[in-house]
N, CA and C of each residue as an Amber inpcrd file, in Angstrom:
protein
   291
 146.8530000  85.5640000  72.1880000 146.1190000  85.7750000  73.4190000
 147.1080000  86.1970000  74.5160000 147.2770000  87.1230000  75.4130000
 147.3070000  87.6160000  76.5960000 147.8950000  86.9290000  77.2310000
 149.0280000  86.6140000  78.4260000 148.8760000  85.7590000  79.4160000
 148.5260000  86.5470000  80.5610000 148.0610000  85.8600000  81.5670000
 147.9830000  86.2450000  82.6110000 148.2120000  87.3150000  83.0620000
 149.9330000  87.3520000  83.2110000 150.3130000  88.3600000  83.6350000
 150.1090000  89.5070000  82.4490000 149.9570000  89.6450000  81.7120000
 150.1670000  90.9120000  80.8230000 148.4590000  91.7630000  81.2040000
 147.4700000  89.9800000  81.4720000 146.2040000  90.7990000  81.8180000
 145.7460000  91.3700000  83.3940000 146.2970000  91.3350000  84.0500000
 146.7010000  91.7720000  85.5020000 147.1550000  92.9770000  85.2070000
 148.5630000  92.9230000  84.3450000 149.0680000  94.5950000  84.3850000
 147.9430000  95.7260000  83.8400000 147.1270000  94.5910000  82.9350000
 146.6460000  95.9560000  82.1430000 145.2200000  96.2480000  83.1700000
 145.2310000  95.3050000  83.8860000 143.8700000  95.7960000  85.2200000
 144.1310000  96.9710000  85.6860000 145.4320000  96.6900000  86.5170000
 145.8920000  97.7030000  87.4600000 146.9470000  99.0110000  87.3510000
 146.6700000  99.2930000  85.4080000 147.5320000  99.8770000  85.0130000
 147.2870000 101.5130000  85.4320000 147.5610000 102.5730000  86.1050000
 147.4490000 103.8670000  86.2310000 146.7690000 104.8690000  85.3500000
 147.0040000 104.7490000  84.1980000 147.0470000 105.4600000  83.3450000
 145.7660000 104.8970000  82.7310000 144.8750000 103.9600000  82.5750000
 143.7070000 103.5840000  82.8560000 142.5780000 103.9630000  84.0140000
 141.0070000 103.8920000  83.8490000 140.0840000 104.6660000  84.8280000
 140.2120000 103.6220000  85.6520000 139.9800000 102.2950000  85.2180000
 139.8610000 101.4180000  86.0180000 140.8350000 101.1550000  86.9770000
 142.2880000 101.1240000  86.3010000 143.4260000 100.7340000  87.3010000
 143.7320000 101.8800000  88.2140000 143.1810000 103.4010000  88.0100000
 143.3000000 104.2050000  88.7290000 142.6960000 103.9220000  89.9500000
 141.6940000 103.3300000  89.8690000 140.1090000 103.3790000  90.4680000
 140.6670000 102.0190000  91.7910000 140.8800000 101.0800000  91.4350000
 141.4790000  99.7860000  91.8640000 142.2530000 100.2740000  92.9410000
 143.5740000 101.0250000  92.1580000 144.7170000 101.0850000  93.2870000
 144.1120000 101.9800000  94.4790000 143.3730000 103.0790000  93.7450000
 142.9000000 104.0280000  95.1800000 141.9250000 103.2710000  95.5350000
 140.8280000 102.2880000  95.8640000 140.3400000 101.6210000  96.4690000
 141.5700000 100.7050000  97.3310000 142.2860000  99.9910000  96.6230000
 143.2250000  99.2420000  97.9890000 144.0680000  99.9970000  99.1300000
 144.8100000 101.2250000  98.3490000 145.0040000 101.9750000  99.2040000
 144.0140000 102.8230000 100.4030000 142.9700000 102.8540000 100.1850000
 141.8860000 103.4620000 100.9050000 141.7820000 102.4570000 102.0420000
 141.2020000 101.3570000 101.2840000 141.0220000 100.1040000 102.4550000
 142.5170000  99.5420000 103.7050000 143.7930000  99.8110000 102.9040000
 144.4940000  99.6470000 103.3620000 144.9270000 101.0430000 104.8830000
 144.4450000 102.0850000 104.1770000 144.6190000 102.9380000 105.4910000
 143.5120000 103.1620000 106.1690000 142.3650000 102.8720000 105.9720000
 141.3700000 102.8260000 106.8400000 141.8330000 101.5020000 107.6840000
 142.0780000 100.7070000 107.4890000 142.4130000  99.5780000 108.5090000
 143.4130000  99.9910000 109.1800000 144.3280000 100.8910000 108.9460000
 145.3910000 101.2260000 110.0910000 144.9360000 101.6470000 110.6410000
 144.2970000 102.9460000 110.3990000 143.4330000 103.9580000 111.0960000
 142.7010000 103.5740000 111.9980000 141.9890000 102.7220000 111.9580000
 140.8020000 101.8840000 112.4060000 141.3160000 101.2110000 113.6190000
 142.3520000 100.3210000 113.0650000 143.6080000  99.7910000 114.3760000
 143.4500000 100.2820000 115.2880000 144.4870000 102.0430000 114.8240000
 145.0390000 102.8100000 115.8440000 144.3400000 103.3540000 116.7940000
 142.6150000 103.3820000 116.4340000 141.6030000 104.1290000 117.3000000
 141.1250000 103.2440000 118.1580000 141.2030000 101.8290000 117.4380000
 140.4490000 101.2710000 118.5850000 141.6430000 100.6840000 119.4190000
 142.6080000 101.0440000 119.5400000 143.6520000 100.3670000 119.7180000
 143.9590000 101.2680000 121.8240000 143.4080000 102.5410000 121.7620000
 143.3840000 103.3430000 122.5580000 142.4930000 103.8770000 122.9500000
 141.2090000 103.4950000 123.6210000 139.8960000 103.9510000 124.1790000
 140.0750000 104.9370000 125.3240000 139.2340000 106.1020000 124.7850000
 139.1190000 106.9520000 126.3600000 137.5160000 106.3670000 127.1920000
 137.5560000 106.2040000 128.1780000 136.0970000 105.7680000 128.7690000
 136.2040000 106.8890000 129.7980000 135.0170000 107.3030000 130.2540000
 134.4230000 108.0930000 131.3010000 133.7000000 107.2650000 132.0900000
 133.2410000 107.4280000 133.2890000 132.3360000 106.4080000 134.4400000
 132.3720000 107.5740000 135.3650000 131.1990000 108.2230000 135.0300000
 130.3040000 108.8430000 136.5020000 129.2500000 108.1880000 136.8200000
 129.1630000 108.2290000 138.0940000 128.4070000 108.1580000 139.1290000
 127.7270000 109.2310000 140.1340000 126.9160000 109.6700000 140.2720000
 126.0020000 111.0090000 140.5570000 124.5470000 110.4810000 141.0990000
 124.6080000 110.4520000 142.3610000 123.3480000 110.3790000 143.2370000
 123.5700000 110.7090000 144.6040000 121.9570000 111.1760000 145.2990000
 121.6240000 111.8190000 146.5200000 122.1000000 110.8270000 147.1560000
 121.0600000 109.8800000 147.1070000 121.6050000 108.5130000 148.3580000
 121.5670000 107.4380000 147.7820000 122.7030000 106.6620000 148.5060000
 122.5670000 105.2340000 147.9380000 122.3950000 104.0360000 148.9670000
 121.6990000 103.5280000 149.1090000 120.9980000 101.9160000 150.2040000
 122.0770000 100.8970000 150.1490000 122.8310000 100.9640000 148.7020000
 123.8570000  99.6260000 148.5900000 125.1810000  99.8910000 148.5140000
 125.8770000  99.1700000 148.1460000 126.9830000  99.3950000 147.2260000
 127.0510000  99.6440000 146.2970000 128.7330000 100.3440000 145.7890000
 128.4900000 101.1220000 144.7240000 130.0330000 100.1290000 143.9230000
 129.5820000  99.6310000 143.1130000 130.8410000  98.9320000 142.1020000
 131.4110000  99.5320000 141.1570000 132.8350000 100.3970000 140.8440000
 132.2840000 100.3750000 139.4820000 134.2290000 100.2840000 139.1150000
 134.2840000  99.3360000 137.7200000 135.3920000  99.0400000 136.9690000
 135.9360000  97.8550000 138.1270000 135.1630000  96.6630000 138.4240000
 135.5400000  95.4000000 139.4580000 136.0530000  94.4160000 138.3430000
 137.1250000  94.0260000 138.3510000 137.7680000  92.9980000 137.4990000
 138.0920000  91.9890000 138.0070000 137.5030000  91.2270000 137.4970000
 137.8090000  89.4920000 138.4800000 139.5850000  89.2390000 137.5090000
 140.0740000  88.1410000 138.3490000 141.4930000  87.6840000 138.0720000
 141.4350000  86.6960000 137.0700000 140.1240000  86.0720000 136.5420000
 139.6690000  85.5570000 135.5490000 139.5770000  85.4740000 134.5320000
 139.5290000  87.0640000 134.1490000 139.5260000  87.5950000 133.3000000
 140.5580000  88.1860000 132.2780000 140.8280000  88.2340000 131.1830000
 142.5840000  88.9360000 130.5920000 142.4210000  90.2890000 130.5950000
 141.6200000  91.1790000 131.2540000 141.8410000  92.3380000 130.7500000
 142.6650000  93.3510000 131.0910000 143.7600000  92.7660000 131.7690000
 145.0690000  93.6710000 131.6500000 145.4840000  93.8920000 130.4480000
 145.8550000  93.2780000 129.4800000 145.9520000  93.7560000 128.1090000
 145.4460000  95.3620000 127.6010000 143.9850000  95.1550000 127.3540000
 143.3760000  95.8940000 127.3500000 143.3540000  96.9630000 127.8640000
 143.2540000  96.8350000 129.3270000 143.8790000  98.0310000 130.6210000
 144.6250000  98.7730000 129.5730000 145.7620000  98.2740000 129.4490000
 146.7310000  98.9040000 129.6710000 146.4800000  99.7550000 128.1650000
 145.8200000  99.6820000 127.2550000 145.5060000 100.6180000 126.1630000
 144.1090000 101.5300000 126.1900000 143.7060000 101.7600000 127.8170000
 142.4960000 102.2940000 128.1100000 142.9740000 103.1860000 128.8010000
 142.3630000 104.4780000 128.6120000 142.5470000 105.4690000 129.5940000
 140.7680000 105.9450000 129.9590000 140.3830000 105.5090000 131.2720000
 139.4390000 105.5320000 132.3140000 139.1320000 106.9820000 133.2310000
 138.4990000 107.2880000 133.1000000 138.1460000 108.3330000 134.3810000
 137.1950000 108.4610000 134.5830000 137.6550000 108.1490000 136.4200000
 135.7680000 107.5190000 137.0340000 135.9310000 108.5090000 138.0960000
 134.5650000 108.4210000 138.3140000 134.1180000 109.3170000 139.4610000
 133.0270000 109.3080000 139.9060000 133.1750000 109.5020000 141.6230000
 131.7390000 109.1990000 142.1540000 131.4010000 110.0620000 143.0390000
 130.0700000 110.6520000 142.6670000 129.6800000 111.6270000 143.3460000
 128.2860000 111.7750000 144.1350000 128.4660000 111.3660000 145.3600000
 127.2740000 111.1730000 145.9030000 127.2600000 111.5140000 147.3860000
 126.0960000 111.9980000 148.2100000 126.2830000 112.4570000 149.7900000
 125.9250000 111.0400000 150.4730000 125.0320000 110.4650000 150.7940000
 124.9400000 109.2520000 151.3020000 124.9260000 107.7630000 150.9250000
 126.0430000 107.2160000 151.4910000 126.3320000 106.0140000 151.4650000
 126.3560000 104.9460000 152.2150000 124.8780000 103.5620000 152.1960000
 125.0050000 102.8590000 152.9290000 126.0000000 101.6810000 152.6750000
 126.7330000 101.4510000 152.0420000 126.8660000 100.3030000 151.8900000
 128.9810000 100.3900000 151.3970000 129.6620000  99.8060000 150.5150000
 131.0410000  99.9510000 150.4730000 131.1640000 100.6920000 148.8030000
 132.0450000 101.1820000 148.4240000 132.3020000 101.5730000 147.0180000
 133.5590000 101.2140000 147.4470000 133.3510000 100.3290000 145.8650000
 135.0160000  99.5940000 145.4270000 134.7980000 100.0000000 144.0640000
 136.0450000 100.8620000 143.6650000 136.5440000 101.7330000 142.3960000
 137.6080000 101.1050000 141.7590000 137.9220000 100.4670000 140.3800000
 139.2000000 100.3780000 140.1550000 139.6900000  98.9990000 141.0910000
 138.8570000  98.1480000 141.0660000 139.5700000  96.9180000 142.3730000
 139.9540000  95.5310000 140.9120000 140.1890000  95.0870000 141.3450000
 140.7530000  93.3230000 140.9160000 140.6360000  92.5450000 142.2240000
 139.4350000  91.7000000 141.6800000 138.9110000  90.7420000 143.0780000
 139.3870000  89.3100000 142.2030000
């Protein structure tokens, strides 16, 4: 009978469908998880804002000190913009309250 190890090698042996099949599945999984990492690892975000008039305030990307998302920040690249003719009230862009 076999030990162990001799039946392991012959799983993941190459030259077999199966052990072919095996290794390119771990390798697959193994670079999709880098991959996967690296994308979410660096987010582009957009934030428009586009109106005639506005009655209030306008908030947008307000980060309380509460919060950790400097981390994060710092692997985000953001571009906001606000585009509007009347404004009653304050727009705070990009603040840490």
């Amino acid at each position: 009978m076999p030990s162990l190890a001799e039946q392991f090698e012959n799983l993941i042996d190459p030259s077999t469908a199966l052990g072919a099949f095996l290794i390119s599945l771990v390798a697959g999984l193994v670079c999709s998880f880098i991959t996967g990492w690296q994308a979410c690892k660096y987010k582009n975000r957009k934030n428009d804002i586009e109106a005639n008039d506005v009655g209030g305030s306008i908030n947008q990307d307000v980060n309380s000190d509460q919060s950790n998302n400097y981390d994060k920040a710092s692997f985000e690249k953001t571009k906001n913009s606000i585009k509007v003719r009347n404004v009653q009230g304050d727009i705070n862009q990009d603040v840490r309250k």
